[in-house]
mmCIF file as gemmi writes it, N, C-alpha and C atoms, coordinates in Angstrom:
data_model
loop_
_atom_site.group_PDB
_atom_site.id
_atom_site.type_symbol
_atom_site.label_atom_id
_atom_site.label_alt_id
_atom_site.label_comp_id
_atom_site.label_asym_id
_atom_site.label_entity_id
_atom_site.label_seq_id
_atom_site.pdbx_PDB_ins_code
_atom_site.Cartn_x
_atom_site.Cartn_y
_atom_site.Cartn_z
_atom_site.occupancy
_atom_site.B_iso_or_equiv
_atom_site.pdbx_formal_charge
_atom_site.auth_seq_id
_atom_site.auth_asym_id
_atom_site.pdbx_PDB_model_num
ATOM 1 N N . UNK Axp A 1 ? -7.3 -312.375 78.491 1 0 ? 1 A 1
ATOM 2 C CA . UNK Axp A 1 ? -7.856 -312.5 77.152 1 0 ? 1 A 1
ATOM 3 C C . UNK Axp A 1 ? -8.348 -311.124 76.683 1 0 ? 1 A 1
ATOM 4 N N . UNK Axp A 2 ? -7.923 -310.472 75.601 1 0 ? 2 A 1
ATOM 5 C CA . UNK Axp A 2 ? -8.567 -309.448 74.704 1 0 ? 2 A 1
ATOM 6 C C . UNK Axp A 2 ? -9.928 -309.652 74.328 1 0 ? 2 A 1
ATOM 7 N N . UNK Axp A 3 ? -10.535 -308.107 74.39 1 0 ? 3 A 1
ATOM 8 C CA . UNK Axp A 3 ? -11.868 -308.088 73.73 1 0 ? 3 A 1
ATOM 9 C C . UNK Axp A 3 ? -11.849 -308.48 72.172 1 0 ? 3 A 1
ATOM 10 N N . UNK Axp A 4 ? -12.619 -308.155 71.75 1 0 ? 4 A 1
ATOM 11 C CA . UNK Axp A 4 ? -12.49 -308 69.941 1 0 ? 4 A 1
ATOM 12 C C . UNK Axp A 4 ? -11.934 -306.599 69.619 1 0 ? 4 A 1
ATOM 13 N N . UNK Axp A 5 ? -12.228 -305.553 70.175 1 0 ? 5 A 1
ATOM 14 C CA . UNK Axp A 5 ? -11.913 -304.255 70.177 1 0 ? 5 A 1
ATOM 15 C C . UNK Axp A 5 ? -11.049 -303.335 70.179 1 0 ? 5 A 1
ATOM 16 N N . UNK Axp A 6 ? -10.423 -304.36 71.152 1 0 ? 6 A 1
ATOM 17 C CA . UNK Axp A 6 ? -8.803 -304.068 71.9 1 0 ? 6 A 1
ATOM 18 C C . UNK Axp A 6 ? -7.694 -305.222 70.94 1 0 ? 6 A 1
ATOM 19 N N . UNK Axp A 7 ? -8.057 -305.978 70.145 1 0 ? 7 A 1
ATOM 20 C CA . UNK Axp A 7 ? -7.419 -307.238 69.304 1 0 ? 7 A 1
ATOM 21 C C . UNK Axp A 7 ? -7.438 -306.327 68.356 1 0 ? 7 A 1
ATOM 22 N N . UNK Axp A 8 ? -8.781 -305.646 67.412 1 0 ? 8 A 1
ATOM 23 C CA . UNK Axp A 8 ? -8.63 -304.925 66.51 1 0 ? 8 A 1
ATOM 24 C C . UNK Axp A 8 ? -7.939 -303.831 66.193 1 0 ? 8 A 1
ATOM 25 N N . UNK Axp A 9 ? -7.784 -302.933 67.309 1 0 ? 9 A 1
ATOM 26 C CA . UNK Axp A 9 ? -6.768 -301.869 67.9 1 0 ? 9 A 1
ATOM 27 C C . UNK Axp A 9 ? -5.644 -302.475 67.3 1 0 ? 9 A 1
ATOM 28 N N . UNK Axp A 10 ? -5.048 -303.475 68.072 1 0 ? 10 A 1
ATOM 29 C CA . UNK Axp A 10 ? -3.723 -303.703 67.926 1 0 ? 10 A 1
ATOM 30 C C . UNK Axp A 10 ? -3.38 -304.208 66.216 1 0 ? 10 A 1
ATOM 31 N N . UNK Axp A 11 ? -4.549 -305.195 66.13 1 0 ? 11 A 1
ATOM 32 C CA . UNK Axp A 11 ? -4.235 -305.556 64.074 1 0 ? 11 A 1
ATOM 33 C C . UNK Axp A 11 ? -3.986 -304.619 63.532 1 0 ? 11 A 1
ATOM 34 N N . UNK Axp A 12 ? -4.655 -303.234 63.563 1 0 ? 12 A 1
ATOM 35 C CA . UNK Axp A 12 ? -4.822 -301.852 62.909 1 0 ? 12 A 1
ATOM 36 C C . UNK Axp A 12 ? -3.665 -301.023 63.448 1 0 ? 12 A 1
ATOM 37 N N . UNK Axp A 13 ? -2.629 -301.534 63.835 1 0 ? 13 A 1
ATOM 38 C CA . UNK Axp A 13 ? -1.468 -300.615 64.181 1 0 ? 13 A 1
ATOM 39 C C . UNK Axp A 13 ? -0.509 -301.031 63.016 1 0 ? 13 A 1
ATOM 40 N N . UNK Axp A 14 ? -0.949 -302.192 62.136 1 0 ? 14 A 1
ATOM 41 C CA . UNK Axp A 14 ? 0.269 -302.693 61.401 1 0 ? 14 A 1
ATOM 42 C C . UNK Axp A 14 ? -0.634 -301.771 60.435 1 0 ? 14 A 1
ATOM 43 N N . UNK Axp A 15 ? 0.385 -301.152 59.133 1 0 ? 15 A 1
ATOM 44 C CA . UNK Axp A 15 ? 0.127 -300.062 58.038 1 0 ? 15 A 1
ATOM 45 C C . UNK Axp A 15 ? -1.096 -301.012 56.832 1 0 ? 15 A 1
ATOM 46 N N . UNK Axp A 16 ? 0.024 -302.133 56.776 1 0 ? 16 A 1
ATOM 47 C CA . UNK Axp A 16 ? -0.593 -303.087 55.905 1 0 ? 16 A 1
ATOM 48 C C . UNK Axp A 16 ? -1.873 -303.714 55.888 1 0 ? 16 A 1
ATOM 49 N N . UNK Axp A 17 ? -2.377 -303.791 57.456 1 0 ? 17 A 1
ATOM 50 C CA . UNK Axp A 17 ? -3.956 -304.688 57.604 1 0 ? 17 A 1
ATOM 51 C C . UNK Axp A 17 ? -4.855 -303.344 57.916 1 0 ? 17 A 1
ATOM 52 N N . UNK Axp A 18 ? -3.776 -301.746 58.135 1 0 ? 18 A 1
ATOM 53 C CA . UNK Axp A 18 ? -4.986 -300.953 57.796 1 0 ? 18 A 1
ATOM 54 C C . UNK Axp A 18 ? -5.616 -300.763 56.822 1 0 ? 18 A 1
ATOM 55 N N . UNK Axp A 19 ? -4.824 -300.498 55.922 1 0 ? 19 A 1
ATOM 56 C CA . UNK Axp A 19 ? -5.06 -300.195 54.634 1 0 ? 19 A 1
ATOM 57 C C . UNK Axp A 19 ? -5.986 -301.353 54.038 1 0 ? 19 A 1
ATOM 58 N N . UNK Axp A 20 ? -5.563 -302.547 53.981 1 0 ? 20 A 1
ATOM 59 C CA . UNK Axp A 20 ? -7.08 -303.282 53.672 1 0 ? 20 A 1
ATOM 60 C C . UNK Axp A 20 ? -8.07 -303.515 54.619 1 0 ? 20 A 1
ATOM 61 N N . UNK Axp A 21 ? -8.246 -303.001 55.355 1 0 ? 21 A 1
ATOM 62 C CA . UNK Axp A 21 ? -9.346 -302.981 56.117 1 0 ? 21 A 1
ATOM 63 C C . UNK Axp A 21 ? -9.963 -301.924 56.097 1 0 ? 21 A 1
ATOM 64 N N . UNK Axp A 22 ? -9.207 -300.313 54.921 1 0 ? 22 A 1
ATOM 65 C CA . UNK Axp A 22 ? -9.915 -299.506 54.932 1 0 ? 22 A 1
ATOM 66 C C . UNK Axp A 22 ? -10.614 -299.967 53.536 1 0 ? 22 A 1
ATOM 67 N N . UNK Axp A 23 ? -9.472 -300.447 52.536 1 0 ? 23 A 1
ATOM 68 C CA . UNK Axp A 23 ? -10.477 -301.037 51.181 1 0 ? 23 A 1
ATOM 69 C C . UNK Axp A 23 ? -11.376 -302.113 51.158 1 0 ? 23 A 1
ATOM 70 N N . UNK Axp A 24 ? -11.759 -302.937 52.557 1 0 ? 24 A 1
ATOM 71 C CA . UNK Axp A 24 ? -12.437 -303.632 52.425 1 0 ? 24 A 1
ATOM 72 C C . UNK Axp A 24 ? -13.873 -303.217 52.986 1 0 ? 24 A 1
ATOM 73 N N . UNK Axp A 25 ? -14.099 -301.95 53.955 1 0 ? 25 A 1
ATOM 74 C CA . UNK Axp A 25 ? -14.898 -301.465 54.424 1 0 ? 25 A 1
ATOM 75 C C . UNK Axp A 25 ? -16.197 -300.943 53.528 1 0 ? 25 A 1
ATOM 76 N N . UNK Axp A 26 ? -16.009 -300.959 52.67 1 0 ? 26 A 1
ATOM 77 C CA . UNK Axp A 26 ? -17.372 -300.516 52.5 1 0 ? 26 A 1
ATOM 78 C C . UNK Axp A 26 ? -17.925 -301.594 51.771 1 0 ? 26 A 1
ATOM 79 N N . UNK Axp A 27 ? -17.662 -302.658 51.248 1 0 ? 27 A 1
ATOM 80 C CA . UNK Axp A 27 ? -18.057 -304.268 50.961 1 0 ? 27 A 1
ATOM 81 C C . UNK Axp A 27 ? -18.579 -304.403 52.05 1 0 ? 27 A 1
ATOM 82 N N . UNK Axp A 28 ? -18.045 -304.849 53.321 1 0 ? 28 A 1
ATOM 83 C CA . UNK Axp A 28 ? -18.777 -305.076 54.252 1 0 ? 28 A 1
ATOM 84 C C . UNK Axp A 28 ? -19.871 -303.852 55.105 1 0 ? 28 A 1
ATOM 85 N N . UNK Axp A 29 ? -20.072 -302.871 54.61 1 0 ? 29 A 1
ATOM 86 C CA . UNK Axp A 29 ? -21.054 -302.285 55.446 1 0 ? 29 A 1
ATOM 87 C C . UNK Axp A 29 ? -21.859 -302.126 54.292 1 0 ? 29 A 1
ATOM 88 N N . UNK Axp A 30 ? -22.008 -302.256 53.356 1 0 ? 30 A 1
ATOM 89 C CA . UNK Axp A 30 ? -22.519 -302.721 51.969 1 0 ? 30 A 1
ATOM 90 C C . UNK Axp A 30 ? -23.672 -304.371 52.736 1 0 ? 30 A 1
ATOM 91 N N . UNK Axp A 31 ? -22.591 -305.089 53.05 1 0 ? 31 A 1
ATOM 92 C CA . UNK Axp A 31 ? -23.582 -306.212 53.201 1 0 ? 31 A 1
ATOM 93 C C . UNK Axp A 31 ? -24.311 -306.51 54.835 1 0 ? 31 A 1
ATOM 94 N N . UNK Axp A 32 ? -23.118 -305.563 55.861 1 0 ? 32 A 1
ATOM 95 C CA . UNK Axp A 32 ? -24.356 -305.579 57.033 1 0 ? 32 A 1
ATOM 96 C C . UNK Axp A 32 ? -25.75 -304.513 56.747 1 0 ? 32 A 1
ATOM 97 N N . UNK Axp A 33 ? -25.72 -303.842 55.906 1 0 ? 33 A 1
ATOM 98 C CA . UNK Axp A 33 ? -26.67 -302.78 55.83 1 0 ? 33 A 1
ATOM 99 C C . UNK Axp A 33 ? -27.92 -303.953 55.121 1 0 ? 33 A 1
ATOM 100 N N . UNK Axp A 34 ? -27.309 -304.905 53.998 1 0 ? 34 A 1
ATOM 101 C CA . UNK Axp A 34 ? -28.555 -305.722 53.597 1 0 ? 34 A 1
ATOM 102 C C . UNK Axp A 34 ? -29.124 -306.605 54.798 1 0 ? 34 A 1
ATOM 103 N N . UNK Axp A 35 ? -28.421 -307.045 55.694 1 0 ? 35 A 1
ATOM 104 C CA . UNK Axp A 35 ? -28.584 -308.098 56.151 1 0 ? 35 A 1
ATOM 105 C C . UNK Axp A 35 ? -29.267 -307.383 57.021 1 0 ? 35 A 1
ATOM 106 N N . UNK Axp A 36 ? -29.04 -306.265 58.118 1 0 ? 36 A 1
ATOM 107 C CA . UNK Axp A 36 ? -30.093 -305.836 58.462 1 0 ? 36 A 1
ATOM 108 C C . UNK Axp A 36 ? -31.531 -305.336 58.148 1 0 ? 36 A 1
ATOM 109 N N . UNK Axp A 37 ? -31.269 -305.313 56.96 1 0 ? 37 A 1
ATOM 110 C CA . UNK Axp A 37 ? -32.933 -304.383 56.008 1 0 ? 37 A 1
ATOM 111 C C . UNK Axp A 37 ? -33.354 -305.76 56.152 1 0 ? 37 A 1
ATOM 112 N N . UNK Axp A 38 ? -32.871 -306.722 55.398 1 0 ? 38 A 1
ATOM 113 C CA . UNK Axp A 38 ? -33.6 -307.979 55.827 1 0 ? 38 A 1
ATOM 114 C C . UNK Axp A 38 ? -34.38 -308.415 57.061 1 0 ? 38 A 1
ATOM 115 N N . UNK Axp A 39 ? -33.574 -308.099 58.273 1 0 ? 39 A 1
ATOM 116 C CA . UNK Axp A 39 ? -34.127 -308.962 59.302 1 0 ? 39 A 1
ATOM 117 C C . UNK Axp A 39 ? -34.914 -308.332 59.804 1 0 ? 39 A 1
ATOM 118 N N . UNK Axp A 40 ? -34.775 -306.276 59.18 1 0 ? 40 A 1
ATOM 119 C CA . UNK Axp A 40 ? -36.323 -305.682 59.519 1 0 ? 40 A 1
ATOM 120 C C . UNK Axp A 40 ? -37.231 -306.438 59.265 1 0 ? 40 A 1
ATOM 121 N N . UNK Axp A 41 ? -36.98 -306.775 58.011 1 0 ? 41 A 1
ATOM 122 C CA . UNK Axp A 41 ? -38.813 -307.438 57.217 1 0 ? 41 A 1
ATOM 123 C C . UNK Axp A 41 ? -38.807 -308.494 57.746 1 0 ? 41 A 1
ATOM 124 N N . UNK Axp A 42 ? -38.026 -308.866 57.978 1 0 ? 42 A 1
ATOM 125 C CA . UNK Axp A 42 ? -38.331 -310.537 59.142 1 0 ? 42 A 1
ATOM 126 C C . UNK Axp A 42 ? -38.094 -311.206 57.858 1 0 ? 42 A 1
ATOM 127 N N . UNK Axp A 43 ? -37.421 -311.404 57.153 1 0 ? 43 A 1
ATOM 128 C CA . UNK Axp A 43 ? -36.983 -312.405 55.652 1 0 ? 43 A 1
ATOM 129 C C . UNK Axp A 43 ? -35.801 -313.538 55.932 1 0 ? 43 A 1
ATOM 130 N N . UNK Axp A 44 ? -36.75 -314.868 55.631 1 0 ? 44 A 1
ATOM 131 C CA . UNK Axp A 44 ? -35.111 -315.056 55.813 1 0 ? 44 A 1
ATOM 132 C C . UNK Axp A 44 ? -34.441 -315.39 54.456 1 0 ? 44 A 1
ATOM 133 N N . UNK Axp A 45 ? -33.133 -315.732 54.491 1 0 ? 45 A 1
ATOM 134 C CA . UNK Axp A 45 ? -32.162 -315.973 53.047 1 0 ? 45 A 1
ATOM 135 C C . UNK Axp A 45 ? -33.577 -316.219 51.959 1 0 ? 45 A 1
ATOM 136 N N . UNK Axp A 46 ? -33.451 -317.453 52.181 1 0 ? 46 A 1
ATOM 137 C CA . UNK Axp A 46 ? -34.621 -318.44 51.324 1 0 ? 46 A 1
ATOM 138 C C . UNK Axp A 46 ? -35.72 -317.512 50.581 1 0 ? 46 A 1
ATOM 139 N N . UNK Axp A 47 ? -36.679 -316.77 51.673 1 0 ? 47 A 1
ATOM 140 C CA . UNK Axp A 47 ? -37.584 -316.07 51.226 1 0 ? 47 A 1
ATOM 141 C C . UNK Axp A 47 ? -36.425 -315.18 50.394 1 0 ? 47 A 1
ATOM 142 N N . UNK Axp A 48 ? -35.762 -314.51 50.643 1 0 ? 48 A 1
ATOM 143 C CA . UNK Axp A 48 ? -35.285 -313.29 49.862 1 0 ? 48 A 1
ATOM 144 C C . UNK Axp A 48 ? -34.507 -313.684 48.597 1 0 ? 48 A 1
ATOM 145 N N . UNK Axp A 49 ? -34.204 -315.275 48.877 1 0 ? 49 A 1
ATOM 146 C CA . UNK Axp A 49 ? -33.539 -315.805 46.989 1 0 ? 49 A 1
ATOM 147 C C . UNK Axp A 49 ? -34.813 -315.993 46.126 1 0 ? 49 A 1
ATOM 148 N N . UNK Axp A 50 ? -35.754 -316.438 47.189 1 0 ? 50 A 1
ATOM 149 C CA . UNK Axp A 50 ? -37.033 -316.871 46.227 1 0 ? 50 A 1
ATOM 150 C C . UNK Axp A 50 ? -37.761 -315.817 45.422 1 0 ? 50 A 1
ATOM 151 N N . UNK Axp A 51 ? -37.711 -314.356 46.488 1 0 ? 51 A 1
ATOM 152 C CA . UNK Axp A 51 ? -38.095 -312.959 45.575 1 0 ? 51 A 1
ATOM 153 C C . UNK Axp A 51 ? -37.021 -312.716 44.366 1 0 ? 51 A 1
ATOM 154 N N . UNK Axp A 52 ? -36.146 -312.957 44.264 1 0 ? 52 A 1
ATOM 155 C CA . UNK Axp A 52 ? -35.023 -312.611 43.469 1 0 ? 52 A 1
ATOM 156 C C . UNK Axp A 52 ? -34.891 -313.55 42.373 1 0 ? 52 A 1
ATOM 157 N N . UNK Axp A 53 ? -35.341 -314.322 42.816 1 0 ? 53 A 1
ATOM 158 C CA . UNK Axp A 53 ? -35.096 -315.496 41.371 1 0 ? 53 A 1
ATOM 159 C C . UNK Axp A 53 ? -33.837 -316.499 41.648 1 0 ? 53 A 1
ATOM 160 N N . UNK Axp A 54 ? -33.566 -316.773 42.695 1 0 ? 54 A 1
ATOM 161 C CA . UNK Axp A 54 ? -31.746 -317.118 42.626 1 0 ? 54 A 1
ATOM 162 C C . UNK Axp A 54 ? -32.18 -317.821 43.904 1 0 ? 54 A 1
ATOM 163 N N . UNK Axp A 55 ? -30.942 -318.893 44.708 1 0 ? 55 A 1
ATOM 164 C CA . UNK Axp A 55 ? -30.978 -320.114 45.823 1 0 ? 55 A 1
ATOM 165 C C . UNK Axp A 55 ? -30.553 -319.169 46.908 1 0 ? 55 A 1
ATOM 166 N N . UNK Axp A 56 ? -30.959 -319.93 47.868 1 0 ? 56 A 1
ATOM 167 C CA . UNK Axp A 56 ? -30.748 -319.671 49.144 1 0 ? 56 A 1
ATOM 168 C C . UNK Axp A 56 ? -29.043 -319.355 49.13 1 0 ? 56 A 1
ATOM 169 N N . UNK Axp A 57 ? -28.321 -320.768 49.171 1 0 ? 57 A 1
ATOM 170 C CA . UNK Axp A 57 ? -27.25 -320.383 49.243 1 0 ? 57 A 1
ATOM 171 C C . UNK Axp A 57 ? -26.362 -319.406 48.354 1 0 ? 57 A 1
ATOM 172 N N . UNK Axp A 58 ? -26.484 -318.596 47.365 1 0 ? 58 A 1
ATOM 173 C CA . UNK Axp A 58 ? -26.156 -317.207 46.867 1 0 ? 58 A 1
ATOM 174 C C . UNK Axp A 58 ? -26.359 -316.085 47.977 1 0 ? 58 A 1
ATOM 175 N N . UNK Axp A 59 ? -27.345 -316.478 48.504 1 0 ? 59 A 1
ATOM 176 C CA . UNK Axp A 59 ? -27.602 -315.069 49.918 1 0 ? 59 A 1
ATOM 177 C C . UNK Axp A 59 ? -26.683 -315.475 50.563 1 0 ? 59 A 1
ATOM 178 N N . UNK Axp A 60 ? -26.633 -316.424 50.943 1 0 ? 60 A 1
ATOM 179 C CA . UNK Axp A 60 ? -25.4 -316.917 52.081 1 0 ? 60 A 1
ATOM 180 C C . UNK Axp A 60 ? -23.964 -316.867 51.812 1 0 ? 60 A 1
ATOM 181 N N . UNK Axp A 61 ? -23.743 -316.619 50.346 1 0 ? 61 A 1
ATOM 182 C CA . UNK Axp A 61 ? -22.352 -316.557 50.292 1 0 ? 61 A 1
ATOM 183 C C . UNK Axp A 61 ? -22.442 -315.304 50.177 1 0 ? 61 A 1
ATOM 184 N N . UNK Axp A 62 ? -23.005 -314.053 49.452 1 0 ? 62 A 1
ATOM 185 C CA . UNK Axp A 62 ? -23.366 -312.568 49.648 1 0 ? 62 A 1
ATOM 186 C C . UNK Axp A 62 ? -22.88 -312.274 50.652 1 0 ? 62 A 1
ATOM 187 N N . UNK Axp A 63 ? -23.555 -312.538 52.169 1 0 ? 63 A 1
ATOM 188 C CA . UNK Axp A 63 ? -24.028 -312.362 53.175 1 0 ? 63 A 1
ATOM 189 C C . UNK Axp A 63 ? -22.613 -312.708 53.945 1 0 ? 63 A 1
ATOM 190 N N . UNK Axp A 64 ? -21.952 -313.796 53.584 1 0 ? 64 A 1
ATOM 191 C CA . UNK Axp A 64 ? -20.504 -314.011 55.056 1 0 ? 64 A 1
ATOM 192 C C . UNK Axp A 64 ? -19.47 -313.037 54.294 1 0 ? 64 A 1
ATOM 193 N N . UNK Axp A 65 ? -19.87 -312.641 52.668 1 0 ? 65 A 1
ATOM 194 C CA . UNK Axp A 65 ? -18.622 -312.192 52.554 1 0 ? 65 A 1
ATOM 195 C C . UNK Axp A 65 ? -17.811 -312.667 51.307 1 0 ? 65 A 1
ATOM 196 N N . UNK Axp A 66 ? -18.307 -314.382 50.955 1 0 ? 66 A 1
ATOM 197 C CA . UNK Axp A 66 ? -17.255 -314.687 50.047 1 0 ? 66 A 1
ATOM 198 C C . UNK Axp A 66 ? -18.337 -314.378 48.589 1 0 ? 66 A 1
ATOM 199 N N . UNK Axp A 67 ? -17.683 -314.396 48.004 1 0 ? 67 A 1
ATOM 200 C CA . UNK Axp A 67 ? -18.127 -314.263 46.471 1 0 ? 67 A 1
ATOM 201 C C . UNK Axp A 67 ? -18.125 -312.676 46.118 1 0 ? 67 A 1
ATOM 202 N N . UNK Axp A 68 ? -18.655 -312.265 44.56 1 0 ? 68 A 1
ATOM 203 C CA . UNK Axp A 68 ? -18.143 -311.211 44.402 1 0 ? 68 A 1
ATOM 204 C C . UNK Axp A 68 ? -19.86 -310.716 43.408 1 0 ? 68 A 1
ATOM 205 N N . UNK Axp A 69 ? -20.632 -310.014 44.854 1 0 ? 69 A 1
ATOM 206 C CA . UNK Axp A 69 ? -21.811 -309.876 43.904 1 0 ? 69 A 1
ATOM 207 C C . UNK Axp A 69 ? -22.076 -309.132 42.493 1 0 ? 69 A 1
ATOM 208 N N . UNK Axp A 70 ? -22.41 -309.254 41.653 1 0 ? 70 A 1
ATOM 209 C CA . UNK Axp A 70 ? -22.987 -308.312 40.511 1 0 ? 70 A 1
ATOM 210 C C . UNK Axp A 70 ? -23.708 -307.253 40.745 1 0 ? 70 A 1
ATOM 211 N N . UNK Axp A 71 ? -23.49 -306.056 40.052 1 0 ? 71 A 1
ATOM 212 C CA . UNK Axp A 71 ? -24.418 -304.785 40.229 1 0 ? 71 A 1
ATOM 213 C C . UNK Axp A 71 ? -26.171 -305.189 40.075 1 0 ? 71 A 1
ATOM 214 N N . UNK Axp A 72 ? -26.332 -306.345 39.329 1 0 ? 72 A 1
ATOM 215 C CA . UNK Axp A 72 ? -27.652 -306.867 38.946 1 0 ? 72 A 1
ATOM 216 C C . UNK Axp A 72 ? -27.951 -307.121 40.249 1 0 ? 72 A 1
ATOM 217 N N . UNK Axp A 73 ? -27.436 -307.809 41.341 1 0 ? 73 A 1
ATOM 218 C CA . UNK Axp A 73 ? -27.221 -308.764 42.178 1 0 ? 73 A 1
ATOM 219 C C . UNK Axp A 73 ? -28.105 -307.867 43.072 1 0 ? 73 A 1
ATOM 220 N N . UNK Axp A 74 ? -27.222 -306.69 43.402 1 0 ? 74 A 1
ATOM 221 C CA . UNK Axp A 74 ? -27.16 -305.64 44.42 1 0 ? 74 A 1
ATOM 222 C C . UNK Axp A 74 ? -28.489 -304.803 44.024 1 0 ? 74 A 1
ATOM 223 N N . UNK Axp A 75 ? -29.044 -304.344 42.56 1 0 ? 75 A 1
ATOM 224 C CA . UNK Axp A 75 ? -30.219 -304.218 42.548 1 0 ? 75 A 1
ATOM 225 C C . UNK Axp A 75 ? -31.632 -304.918 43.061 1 0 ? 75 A 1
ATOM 226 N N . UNK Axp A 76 ? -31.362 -305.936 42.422 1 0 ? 76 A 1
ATOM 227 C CA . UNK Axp A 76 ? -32.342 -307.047 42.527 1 0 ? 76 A 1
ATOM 228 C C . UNK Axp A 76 ? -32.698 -306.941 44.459 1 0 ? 76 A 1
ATOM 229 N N . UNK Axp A 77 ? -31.809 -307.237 44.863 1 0 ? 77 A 1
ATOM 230 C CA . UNK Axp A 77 ? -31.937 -307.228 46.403 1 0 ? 77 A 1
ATOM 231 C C . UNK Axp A 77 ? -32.148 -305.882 47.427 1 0 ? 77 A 1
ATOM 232 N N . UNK Axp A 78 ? -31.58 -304.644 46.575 1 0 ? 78 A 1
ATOM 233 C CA . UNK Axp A 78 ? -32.323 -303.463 47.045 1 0 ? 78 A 1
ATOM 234 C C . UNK Axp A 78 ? -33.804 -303.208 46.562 1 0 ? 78 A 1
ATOM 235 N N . UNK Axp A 79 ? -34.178 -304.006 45.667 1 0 ? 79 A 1
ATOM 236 C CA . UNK Axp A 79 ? -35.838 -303.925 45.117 1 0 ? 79 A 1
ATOM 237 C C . UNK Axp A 79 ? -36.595 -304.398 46.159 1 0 ? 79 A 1
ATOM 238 N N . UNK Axp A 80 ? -36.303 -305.2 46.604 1 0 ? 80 A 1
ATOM 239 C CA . UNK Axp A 80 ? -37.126 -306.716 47.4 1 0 ? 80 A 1
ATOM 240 C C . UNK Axp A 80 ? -36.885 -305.967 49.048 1 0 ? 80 A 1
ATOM 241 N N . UNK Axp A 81 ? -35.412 -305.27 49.326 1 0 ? 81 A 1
ATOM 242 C CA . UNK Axp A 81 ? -35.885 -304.609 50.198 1 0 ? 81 A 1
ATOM 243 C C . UNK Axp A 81 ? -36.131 -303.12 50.628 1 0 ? 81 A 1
ATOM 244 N N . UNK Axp A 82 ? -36.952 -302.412 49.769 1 0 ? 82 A 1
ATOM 245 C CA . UNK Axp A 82 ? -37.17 -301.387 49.028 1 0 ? 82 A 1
ATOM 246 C C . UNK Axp A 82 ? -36.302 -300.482 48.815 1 0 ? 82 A 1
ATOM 247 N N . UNK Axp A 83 ? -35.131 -300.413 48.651 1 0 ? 83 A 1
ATOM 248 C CA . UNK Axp A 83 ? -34.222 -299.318 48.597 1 0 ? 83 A 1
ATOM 249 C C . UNK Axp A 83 ? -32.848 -299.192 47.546 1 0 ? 83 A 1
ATOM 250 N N . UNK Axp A 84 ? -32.836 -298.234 46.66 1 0 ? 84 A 1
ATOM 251 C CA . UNK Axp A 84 ? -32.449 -298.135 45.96 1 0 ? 84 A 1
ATOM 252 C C . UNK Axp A 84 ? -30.633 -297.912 45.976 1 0 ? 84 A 1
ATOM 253 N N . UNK Axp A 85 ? -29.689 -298.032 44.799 1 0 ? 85 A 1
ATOM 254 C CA . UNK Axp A 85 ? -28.585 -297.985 44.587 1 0 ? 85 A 1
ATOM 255 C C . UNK Axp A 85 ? -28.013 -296.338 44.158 1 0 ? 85 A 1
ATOM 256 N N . UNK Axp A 86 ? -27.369 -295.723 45.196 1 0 ? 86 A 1
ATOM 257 C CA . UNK Axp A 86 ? -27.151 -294.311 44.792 1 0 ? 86 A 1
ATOM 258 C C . UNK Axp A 86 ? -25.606 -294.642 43.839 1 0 ? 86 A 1
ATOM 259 N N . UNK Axp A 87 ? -25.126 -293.753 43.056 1 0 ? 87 A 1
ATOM 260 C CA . UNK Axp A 87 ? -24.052 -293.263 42.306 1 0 ? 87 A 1
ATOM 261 C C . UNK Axp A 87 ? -23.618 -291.844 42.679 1 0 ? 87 A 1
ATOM 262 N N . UNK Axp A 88 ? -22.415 -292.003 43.034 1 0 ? 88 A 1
ATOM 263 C CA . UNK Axp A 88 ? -21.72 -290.591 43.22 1 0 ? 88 A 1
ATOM 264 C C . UNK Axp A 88 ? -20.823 -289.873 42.469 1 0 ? 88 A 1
ATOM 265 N N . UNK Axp A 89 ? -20.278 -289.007 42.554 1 0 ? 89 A 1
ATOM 266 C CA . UNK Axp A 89 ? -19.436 -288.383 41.716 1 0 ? 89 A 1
ATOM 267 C C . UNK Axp A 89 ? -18.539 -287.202 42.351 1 0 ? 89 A 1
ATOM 268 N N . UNK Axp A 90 ? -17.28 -287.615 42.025 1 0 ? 90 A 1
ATOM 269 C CA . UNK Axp A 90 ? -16.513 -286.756 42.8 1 0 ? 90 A 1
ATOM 270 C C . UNK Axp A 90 ? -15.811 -285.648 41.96 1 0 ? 90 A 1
């Protein structure tokens, strides 16, 4: 049986699941970065929809991945866990 590591290796040899896995990368380190600021503060979903104005389950779909948050979204939830939204420019 393969690790996860050594499975991922091999997915990432095909051109096609690299390439979206390079455009999907920063969505997801986008949302492990919340989910950890969260579990600093010890928050869970609930508490952190209830600061925000919005249900539990909105964090939870945020959070696995499905849905497609709003820039409002992504503020609102860097407020609550103090950290702000940078803009770059190339």
């Amino acid at each position: 049986m393969k690790n996860f590591n050594d499975f991922k290796i091999e997915l990432l040899k095909n051109k096609e699941t690299a390439r979206e896995y390079e455009r999907l990368a920063p969505r997801y380190r986008i949302i492990s970065e919340i989910i950890a600021a969260r579990n600093k503060k010890g928050m869970t979903q609930k508490e952190m929809a209830d600061k925000i104005g919005t249900k539990q389950s909105a964090i939870a779909r945020f959070e696995s991945g499905n849905g497609n948050p709003t820039l409002g979204l992504l503020e609102k939830l860097g407020g609550v866990l103090g950290f702000r939204l940078k803009a770059w420019l190339q």
